[in-house]
C-alpha positions as YAML, in Angstrom:
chain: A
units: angstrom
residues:
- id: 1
  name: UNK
  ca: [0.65, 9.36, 7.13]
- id: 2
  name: UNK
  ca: [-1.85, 8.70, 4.04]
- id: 3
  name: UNK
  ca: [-0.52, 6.79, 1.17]
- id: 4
  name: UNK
  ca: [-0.87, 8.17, -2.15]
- id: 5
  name: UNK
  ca: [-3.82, 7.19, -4.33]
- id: 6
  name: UNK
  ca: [-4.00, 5.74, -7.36]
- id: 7
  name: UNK
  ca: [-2.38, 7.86, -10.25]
- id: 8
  name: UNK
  ca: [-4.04, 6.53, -13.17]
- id: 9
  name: UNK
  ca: [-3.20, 7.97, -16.87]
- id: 10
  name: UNK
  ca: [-4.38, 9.58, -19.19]
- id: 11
  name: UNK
  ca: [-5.84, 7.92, -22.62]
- id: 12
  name: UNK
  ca: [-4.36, 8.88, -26.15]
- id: 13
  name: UNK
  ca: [-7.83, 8.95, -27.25]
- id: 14
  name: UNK
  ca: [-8.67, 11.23, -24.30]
- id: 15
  name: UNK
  ca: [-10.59, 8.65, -22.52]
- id: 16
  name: UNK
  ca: [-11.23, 8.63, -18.59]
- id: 17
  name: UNK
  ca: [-8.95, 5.66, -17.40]
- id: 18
  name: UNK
  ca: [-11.00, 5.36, -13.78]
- id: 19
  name: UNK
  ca: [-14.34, 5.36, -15.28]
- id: 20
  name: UNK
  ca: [-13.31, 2.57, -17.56]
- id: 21
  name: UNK
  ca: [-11.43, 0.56, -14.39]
- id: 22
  name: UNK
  ca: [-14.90, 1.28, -12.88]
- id: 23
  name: UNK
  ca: [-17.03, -0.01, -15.98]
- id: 24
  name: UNK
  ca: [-14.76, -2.84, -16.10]
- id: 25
  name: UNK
  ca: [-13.04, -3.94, -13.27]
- id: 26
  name: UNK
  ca: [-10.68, -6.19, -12.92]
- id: 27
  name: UNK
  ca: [-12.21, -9.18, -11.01]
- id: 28
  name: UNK
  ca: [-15.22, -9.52, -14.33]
- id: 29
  name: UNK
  ca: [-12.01, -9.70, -16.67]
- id: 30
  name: UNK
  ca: [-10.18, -12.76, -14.94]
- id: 31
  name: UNK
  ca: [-13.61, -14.54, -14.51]
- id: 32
  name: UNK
  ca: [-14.46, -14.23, -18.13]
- id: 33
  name: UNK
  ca: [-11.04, -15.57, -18.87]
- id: 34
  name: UNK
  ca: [-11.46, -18.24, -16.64]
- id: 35
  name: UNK
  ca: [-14.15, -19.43, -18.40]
- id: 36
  name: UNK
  ca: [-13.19, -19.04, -21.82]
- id: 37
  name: UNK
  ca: [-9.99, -20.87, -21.23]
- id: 38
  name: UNK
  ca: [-11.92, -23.81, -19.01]
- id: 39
  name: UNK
  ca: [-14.32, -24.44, -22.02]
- id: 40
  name: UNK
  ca: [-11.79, -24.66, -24.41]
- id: 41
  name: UNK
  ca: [-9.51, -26.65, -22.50]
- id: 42
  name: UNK
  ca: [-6.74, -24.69, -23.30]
- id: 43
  name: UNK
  ca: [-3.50, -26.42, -22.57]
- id: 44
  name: UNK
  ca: [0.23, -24.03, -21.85]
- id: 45
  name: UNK
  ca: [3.47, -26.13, -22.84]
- id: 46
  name: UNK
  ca: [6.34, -25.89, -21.00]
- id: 47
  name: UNK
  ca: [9.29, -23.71, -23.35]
- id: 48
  name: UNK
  ca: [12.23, -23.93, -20.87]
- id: 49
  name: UNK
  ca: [14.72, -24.89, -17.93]
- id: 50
  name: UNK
  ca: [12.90, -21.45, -16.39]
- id: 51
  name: UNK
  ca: [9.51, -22.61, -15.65]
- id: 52
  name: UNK
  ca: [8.23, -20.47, -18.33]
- id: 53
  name: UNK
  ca: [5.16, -21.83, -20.67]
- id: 54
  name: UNK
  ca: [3.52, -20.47, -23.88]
- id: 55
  name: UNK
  ca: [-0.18, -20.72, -24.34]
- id: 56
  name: UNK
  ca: [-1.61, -21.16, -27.72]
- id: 57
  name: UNK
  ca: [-5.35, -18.98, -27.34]
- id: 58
  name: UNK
  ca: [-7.64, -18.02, -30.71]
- id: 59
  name: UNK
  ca: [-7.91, -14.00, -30.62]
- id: 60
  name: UNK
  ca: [-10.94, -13.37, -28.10]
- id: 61
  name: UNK
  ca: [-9.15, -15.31, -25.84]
- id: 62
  name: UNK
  ca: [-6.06, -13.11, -26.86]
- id: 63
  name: UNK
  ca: [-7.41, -10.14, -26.05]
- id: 64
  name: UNK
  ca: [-9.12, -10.86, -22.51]
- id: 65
  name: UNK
  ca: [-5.19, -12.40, -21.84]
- id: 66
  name: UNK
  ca: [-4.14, -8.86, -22.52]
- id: 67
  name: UNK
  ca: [-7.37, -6.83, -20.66]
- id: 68
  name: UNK
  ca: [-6.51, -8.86, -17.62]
- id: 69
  name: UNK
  ca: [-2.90, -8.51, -17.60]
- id: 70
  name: UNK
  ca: [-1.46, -12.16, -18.01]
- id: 71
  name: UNK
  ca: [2.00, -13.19, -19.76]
- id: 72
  name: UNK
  ca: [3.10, -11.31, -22.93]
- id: 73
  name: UNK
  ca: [2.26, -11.78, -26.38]
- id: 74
  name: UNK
  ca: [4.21, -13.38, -28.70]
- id: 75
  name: UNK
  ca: [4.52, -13.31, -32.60]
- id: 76
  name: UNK
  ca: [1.64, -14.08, -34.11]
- id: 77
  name: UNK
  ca: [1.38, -17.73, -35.26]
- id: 78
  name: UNK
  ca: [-1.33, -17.37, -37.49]
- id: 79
  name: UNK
  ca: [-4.49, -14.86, -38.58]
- id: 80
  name: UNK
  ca: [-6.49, -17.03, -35.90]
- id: 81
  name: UNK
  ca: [-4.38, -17.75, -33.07]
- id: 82
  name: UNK
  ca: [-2.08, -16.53, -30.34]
- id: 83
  name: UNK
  ca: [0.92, -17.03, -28.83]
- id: 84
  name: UNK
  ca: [1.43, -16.26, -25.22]
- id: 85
  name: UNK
  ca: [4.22, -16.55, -22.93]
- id: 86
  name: UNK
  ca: [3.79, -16.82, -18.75]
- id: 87
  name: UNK
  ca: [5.69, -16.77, -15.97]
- id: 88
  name: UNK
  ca: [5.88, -19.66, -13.82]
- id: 89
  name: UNK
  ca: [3.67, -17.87, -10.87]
- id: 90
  name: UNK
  ca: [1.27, -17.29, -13.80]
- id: 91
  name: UNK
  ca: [1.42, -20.49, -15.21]
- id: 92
  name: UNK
  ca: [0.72, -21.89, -11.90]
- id: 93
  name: UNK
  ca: [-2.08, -19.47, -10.97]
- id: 94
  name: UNK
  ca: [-3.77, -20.24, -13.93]
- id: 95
  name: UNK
  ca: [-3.61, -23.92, -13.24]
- id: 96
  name: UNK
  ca: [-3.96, -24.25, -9.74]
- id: 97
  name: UNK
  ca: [-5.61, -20.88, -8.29]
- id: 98
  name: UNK
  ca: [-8.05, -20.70, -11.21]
- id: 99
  name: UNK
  ca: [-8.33, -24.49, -12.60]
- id: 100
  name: UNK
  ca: [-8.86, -23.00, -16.11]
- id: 101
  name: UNK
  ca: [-5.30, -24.54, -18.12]
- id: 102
  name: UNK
  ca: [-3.74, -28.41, -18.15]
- id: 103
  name: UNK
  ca: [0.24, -28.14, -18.41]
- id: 104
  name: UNK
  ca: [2.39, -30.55, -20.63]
- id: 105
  name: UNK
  ca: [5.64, -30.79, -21.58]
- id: 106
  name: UNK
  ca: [7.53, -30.28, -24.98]
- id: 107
  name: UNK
  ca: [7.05, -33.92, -25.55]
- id: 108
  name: UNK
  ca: [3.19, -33.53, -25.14]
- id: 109
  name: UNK
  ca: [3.22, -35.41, -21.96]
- id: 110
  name: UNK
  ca: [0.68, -34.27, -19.14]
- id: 111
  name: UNK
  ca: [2.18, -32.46, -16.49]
- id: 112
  name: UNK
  ca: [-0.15, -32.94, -13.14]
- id: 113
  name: UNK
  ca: [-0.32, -30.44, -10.43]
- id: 114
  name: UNK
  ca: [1.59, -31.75, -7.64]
- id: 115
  name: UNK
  ca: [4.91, -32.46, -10.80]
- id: 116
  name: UNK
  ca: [4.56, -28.92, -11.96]
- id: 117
  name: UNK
  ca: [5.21, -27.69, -8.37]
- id: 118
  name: UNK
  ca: [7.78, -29.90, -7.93]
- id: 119
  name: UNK
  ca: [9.45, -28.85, -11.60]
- id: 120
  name: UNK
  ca: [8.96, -25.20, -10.34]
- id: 121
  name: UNK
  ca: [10.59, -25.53, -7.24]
- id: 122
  name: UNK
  ca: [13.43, -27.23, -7.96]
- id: 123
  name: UNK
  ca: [14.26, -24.99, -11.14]
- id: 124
  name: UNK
  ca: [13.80, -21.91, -8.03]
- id: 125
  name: UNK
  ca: [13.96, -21.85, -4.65]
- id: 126
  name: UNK
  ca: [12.41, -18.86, -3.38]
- id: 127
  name: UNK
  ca: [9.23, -20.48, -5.61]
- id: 128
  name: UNK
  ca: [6.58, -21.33, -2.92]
- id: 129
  name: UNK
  ca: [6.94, -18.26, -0.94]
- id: 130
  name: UNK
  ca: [6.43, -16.28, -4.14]
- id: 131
  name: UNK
  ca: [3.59, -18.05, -5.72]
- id: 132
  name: UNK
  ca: [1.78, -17.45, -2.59]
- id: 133
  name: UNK
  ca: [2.64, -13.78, -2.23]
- id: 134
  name: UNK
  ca: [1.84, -13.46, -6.23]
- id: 135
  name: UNK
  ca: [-1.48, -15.68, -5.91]
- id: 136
  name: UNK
  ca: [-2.48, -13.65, -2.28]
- id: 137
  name: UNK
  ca: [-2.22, -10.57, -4.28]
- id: 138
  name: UNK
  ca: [-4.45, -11.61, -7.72]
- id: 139
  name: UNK
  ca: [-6.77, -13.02, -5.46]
- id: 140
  name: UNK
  ca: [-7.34, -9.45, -4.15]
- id: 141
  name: UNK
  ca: [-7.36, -8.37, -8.10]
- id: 142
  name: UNK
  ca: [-4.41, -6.86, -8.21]
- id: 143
  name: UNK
  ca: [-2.87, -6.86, -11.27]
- id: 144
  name: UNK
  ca: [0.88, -8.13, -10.29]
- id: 145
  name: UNK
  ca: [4.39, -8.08, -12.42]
- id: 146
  name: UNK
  ca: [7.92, -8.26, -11.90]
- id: 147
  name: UNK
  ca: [9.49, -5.74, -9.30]
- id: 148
  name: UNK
  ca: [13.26, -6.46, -10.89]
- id: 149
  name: UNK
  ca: [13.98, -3.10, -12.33]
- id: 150
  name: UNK
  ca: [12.38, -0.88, -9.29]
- id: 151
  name: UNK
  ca: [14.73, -3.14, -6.68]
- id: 152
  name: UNK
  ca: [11.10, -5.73, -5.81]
- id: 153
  name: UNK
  ca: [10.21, -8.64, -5.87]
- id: 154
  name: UNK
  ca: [6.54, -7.57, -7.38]
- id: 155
  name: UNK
  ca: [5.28, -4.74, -8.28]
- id: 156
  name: UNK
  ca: [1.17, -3.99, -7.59]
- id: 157
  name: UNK
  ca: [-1.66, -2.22, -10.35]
- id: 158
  name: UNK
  ca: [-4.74, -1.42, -9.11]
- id: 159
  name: UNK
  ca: [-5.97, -2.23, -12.77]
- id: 160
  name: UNK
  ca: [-3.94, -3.01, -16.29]
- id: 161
  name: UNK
  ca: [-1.04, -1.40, -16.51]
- id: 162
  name: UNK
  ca: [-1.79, 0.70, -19.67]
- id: 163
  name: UNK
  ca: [-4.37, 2.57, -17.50]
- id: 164
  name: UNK
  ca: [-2.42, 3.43, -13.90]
- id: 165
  name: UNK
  ca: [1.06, 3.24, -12.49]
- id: 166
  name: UNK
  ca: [1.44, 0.68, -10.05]
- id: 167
  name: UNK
  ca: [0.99, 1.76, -6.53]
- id: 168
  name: UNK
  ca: [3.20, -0.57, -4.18]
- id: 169
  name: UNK
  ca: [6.47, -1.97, -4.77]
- id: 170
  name: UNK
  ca: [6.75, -5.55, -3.42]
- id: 171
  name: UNK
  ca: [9.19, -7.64, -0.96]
- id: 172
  name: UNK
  ca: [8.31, -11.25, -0.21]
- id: 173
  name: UNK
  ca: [9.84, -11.67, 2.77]
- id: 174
  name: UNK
  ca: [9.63, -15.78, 4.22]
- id: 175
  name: UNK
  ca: [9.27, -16.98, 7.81]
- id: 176
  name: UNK
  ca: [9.49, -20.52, 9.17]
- id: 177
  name: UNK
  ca: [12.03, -23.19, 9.82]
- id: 178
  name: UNK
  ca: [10.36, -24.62, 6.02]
- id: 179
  name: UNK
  ca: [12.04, -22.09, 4.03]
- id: 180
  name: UNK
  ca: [15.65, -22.61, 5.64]
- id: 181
  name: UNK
  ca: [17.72, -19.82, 5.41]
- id: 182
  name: UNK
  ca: [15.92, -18.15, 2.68]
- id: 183
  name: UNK
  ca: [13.85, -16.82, 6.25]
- id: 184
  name: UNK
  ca: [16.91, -13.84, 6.09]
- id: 185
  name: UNK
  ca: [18.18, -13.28, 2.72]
- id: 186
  name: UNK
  ca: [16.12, -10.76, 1.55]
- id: 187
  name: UNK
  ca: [16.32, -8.11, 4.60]
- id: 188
  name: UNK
  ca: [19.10, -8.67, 6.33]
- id: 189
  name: UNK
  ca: [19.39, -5.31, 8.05]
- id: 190
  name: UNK
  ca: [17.85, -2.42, 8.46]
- id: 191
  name: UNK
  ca: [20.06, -0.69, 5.95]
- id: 192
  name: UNK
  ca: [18.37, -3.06, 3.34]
- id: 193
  name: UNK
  ca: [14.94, -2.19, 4.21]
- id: 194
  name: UNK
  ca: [15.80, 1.16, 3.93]
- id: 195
  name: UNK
  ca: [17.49, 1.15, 0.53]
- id: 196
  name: UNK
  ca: [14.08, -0.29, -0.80]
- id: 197
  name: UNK
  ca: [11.66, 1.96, 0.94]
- id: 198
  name: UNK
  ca: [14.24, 4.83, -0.47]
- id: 199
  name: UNK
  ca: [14.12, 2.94, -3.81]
- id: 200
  name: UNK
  ca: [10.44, 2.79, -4.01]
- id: 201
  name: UNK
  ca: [9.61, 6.26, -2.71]
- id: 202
  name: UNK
  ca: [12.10, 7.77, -5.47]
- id: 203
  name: UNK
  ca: [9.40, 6.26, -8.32]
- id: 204
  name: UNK
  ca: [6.14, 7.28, -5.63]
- id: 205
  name: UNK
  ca: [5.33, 3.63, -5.00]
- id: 206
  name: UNK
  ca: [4.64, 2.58, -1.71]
- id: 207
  name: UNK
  ca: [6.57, -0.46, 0.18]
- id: 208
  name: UNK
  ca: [4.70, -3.21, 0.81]
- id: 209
  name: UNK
  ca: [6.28, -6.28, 2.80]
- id: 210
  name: UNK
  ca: [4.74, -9.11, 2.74]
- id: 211
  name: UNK
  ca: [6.03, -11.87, 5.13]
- id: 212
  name: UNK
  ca: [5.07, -15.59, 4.45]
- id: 213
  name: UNK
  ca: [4.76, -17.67, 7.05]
- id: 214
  name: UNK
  ca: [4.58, -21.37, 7.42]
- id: 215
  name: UNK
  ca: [3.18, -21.96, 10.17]
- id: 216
  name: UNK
  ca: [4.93, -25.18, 10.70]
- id: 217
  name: UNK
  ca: [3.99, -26.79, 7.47]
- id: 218
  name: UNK
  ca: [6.14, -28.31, 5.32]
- id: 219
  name: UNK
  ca: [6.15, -26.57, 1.02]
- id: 220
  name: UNK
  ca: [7.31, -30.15, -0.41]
- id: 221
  name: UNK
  ca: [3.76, -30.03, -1.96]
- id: 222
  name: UNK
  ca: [1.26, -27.47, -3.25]
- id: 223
  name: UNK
  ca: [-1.15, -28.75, -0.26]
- id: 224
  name: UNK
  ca: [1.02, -26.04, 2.02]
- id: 225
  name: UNK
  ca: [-0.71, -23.36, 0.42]
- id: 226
  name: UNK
  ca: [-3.97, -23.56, 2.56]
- id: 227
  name: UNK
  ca: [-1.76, -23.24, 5.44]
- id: 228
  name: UNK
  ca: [0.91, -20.25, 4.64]
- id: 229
  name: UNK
  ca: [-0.22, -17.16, 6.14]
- id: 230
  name: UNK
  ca: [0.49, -13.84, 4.70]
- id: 231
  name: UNK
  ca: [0.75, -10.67, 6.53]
- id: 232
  name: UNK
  ca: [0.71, -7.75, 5.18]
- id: 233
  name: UNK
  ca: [2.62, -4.53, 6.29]
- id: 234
  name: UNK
  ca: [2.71, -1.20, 4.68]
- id: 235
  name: UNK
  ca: [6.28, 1.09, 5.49]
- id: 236
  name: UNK
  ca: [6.73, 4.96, 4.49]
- id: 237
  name: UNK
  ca: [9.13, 7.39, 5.20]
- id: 238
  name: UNK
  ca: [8.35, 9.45, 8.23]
- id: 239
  name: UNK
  ca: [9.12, 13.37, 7.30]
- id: 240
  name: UNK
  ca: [8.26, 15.47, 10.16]
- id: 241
  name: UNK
  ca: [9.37, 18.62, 8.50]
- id: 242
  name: UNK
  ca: [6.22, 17.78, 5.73]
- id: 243
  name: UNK
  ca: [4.52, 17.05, 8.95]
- id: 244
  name: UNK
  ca: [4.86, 20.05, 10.54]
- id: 245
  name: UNK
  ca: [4.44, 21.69, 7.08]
- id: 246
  name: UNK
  ca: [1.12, 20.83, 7.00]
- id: 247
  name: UNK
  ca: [0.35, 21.01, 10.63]
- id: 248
  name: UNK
  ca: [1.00, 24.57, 10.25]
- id: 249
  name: UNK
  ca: [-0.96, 25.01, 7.14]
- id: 250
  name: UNK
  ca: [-3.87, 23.03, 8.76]
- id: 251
  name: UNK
  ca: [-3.51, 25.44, 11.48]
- id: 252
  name: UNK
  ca: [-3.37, 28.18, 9.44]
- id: 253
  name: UNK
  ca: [-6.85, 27.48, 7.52]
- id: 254
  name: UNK
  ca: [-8.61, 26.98, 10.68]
- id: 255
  name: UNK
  ca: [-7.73, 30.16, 11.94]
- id: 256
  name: UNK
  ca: [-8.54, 32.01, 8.76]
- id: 257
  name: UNK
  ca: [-11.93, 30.19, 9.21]
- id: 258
  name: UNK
  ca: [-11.80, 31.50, 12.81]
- id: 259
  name: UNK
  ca: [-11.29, 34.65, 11.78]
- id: 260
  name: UNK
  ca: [-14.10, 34.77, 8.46]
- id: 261
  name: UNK
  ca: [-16.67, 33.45, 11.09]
- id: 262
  name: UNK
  ca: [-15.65, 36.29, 13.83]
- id: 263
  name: UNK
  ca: [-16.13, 38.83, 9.94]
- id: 264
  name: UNK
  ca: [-19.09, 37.35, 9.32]
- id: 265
  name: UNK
  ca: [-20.93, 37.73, 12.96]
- id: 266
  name: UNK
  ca: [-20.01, 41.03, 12.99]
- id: 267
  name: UNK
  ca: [-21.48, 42.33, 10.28]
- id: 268
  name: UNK
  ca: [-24.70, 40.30, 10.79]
- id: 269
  name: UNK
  ca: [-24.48, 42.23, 14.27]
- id: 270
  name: UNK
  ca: [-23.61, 45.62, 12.25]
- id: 271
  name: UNK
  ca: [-26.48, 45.18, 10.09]
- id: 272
  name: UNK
  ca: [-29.03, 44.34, 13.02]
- id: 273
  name: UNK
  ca: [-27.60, 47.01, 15.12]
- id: 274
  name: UNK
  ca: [-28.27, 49.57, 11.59]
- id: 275
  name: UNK
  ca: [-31.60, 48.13, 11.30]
- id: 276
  name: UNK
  ca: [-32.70, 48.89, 14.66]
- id: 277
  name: UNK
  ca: [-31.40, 52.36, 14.62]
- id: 278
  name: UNK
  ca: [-33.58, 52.81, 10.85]
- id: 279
  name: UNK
  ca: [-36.71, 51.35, 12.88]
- id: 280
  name: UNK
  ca: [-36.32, 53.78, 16.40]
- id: 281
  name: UNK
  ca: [-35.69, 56.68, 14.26]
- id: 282
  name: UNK
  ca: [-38.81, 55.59, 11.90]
- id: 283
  name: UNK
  ca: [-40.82, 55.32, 15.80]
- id: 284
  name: UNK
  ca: [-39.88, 58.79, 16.43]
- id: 285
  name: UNK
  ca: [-40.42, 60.28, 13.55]
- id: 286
  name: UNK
  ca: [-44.03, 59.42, 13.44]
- id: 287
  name: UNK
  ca: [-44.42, 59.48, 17.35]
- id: 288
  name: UNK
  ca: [-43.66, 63.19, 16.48]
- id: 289
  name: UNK
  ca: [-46.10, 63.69, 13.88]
- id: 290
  name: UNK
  ca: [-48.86, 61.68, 15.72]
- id: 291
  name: UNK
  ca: [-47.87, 63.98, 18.85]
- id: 292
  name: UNK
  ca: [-48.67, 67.30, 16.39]
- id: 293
  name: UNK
  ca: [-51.55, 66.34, 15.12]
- id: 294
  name: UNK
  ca: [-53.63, 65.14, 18.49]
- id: 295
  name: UNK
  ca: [-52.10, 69.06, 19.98]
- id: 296
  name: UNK
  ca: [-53.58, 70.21, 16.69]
- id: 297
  name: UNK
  ca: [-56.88, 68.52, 16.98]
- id: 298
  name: UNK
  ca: [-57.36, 69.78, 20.91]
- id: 299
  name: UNK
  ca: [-56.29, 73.43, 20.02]
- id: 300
  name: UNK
  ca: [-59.28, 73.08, 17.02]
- id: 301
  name: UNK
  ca: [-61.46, 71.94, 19.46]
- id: 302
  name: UNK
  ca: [-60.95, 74.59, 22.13]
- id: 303
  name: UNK
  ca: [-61.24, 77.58, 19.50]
- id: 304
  name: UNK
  ca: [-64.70, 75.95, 18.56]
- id: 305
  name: UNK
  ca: [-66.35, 76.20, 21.91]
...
């Protein structure tokens, strides 16, 4: 069965959303971010028992946080500077996947890499296996938010979200003795799974599972996420009356092709057939006329002599 395309929406101004995702995709955005926030060492403080950080940016930097889809703005703090707020899979992203922000606390104190995933996974559980599903997918440019009010873990843009609906709704889904008994929790039964792929065909988004394995490393540290492996698996309804639907209507426009090429030969074959009968009654016509006039030219000849 085909999964549904991207439905991407329509511009107030009455721009093409696609041709600008194409002009400017996704991948050139983050990278240009990167560097910006690299060369001004930009720094995110930690605002709560969450995990969640705001980042003080000047306005360019404001706006290519908004092109590529990061955190949410906050009041403005000022005519030249910004105020955003991340998530902690963002904050870490930035940090770790991207190497382009330095994390401190509300005290100003430097918060190293290997702390911050410690901080992080001990305010949530469920963090490592998360992070990795939310870093595997930005890796791939996908633009990726919270799935909480469409029943997901994530939910998946093929660009920013202002310019198409997102196309997969997400379920991390861990595997591996590491994560305990988390390995269960979040599809129990079948009855689960099919609650979400009902919950995420309702809103035309497509279920994606993707199952984190551990393969038999240890996530006390941020070094286990060379070795997690994520596998991908796409799940839709199966409908076979749609299928036979369009069985039959596939059949159906073959056979009215059948049947227009059968049309068609025949009246190349009537025309031919018409022609030749036009060109042996043209033959005889003047075989007739030639026939007169050689009978005409002997009778001449024999009244002469």
């Amino acid at each position: 069965m085909d999964l549904p395309g991207p439905r991407w929406k329509k511009g107030k101004d009455g721009k093409d959303s696609a041709a600008y995702a194409a002009a400017y995709p996704m991948s050139g955005i983050v990278a240009e971010l990167q560097a910006s926030l690299r060369d001004s060492q930009a720094v995110a403080i930690l605002s709560g028992e969450g995990g969640d950080a705001v980042l003080p940016v000047g306005t360019d930097q404001a706006k290519l946080l908004n092109k590529a889809s990061f955190g949410r703005a906050l009041e403005n703090a000022g005519e030249e500077g910004q105020w955003f707020q991340l998530g902690p899979e963002e904050v870490f992203f930035l940090c770790h996947a991207l190497k382009c922000i330095t994390v401190e606390s509300g005290n100003k104190r430097h918060i190293g890499e290997g702390e911050l995933w410690d901080l992080l996974t001990s305010i949530s559980e469920p963090f490592p296996e998360m992070y990795k599903a939310y870093e595997h997918l930005r890796l791939k440019n996908w633009v990726v938010k919270s799935g909480l009010q469409y029943g997901a873990d994530f939910v998946a843009y093929r660009h920013h979200p202002a310019l198409v609906h997102s196309e997969f709704a997400v379920i991390v889904v861990p595997e591996g003795k590491a994560f305990g008994a988390r390995c269960a929790r979040r599809v129990q039964v079948w009855s689960d799974l099919l609650c979400a792929l009902r919950a995420s065909g309702s809103v035309a988004k497509t279920l994606l599972v993707l199952t984190i394995s551990s393969n038999g490393c240890e996530v006390a540290s941020s070094d286990c996420l060379e070795q997690l492996i994520v596998h991908e698996r796409t799940i839709t309804r199966w409908m076979p009356q749609q299928c036979r639907e369009q069985q039959d209507k596939q059949r159906r426009e073959e056979a009215s092709r059948g049947m227009q090429r059968q049309r068609t030969c025949r009246q190349e074959a009537s025309r031919e057939e018409k022609g030749d009968t036009r060109e042996g009654v043209a033959l005889s016509y003047w075989g007739v006329i030639l026939s007169f006039t050689v009978l005409s030219s002997i009778l001449v000849y024999k009244l002469k002599f």
